[in-house]
Structure formats: structure tokens, C-alpha cells
N, C-alpha and C positions, 0 to 999 in steps of 0.2 A: 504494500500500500504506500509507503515511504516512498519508493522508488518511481512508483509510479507518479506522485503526487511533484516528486523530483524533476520526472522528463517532463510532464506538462508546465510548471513553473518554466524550466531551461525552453521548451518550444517556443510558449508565449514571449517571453526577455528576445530569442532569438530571430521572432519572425516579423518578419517586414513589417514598420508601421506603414499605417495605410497613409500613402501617398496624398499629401496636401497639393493643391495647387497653387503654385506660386500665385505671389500679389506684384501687380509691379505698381511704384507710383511714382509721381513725378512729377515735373511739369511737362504738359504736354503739347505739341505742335500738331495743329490740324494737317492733314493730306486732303482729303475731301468730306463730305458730310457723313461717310460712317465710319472714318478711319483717321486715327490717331498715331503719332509715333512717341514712346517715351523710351528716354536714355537707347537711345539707336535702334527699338522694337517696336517696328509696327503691329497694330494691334486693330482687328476688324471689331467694330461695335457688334457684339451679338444682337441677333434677332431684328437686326432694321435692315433696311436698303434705303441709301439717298442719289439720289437723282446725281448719273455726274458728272462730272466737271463743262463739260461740252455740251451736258443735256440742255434743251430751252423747253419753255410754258411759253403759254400764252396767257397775260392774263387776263379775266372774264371783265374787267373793270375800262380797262383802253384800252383791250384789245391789243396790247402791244405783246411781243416776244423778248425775251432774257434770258441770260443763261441761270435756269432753277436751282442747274448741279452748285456751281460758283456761290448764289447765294442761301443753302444749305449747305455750305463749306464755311460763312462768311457766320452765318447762325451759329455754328458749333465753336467755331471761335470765340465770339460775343462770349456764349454759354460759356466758356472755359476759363478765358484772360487767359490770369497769371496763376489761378489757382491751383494748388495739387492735386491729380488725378488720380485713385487710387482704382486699379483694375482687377476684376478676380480672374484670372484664364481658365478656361475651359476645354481647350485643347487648339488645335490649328486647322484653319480653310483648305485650298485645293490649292490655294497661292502659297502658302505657308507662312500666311500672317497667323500671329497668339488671334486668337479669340476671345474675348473677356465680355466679360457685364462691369463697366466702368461706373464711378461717381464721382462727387464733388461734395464732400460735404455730405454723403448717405444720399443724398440724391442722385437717381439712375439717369444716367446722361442717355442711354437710348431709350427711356420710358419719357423724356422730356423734349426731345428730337420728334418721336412720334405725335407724341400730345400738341406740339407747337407745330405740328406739318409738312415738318421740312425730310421726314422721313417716312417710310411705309414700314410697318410691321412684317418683316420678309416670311415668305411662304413656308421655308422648312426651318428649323424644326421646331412645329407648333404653336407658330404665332404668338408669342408672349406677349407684345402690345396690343393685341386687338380692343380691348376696351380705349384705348389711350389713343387710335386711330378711328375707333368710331369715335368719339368728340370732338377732335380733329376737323373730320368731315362733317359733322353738324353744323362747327363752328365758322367751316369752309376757310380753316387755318392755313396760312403758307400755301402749298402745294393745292390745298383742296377749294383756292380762290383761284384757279390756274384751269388751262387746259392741259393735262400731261401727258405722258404715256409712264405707266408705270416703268421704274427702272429696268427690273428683267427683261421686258420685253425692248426697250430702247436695246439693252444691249445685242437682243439677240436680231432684232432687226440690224444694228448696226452690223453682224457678224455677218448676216446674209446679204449686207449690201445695198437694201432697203435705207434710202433717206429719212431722215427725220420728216413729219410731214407739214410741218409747221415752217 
């Protein structure tokens, strides 16, 4: 019984803690509206997509065209300053950016991108902002004052060769 009581003691001490995911934090420099670099790691906002950089709207108001991407880049700055960004990763994309759920303050930088418009609650896996993107589009915030094409499909029309049709 001793002995026994012995190698489960020695097991537990000897076997792997479970694996925490690193936090990285810092300050952070925008790349585009869902993507962040800190201390030289870029890092994809989980669970959004923002319009980008080359994307344009139209918006419903003058009827004029903008680049949306640029200012949902111009948004998440605003949103950031100078402040430290603290990120949880959660593994890495197909690009092999870190993935994280970021804040400021306990505040979800991609729960607040969605909620303000300048972001869509992206399709896989599981849509975590969908409440925060339907008021969003209630409120016809950012993007949802616009004519747009949603991101994915900007890109994959861009892939195909398909112009923007605005």
C-alpha cells in the first residue's frame, strides 16, 4: 500500500503540468483592424474579421466610397493608444500568427471592435460576438452605416479576380 501510495505521489510530482498558454503584453502597434503586433509577435484578434486595408464601403449617408479596411485599422488604434495590451493565445492561424482574445484594461478588444462595427464576428469557430454584432447592426455602427461586402468574401472574390464592385 506504501509503495503504491509512493509511485502515485512520484507520477503526479513527475507529470507534465498542464500547459498554460502564454500571455503576451505590451504595447501594441496596429497592422490592420484585426491584427496587432507586440514585442515582434503578430497576433490575429480571435473571432473577428475586419475589412482590409484596400477594402472600400460605400456609405449609405453620401453615398461616397472609403477605404472601411484603413478606417477599422484607424478604430483599433484610437481603441489602443498607448495602452498595454494584455493577450491570452490560443494557438496559431494558417498564416502562423499567435491567436489571442486581447484586452485593455479587462476589456475584450475584439468584443469592442465588433460592438463598434468596425469588425464582423468571423464565421469559424463559433461566432463568439454575435450578440455584440447584432447591436452593431441595429445601431447601423461603422460598417453596418456602409455598403460592404463582408470580409471573406472581399477576399475570396479578390482571389478569383473579381473586382471590388463599388
Amino acid at each position: 500500500m506504501r509503495t503504491a501510495l509512493l509511485l502515485a505521489a512520484t507520477l503526479l510530482l513527475c507529470a507534465p503540468a498542464q500547459a498554460e498558454k502564454p500571455t503576451i503584453t505590451g504595447r501594441a502597434s496596429v497592422i490592420d483592424g484585426d491584427t496587432i503586433e507586440i514585442h515582434g509577435t503578430r497576433i490575429r484578434l480571435a473571432g473577428i474579421d475586419a475589412p482590409e486595408s484596400r477594402q472600400t464601403c460605400t456609405s449609405m449617408t453620401t453615398g461616397q466610397n472609403f477605404r472601411c479596411g484603413k478606417q477599422a485599422a484607424f478604430h483599433l488604434a484610437d481603441m489602443i493608444g498607448t495602452q498595454p495590451v494584455s493577450c491570452q493565445t490560443l494557438g496559431t492561424d494558417r498564416y502562423r500568427r499567435t491567436l489571442a482574445r486581447c484586452s485593455i484594461r479587462g476589456r475584450d478588444i475584439g468584443a469592442t471592435m465588433v460592438r463598434d462595427g468596425w469588425a464582423l464576428a468571423f464565421m469559424r469557430p463559433g461566432r463568439v460576438y454575435r450578440a455584440e454584432e447584432a447591436d452593431a447592426k441595429a445601431q447601423k455602427s461603422g460598417l453596418w452605416g456602409t455598403r460592404f461586402e463582408r470580409p471573406w468574401e472581399w477576399r475570396a472574390a479578390q482571389k478569383s479576380g473579381r473586382r471590388q464592385p463599388y
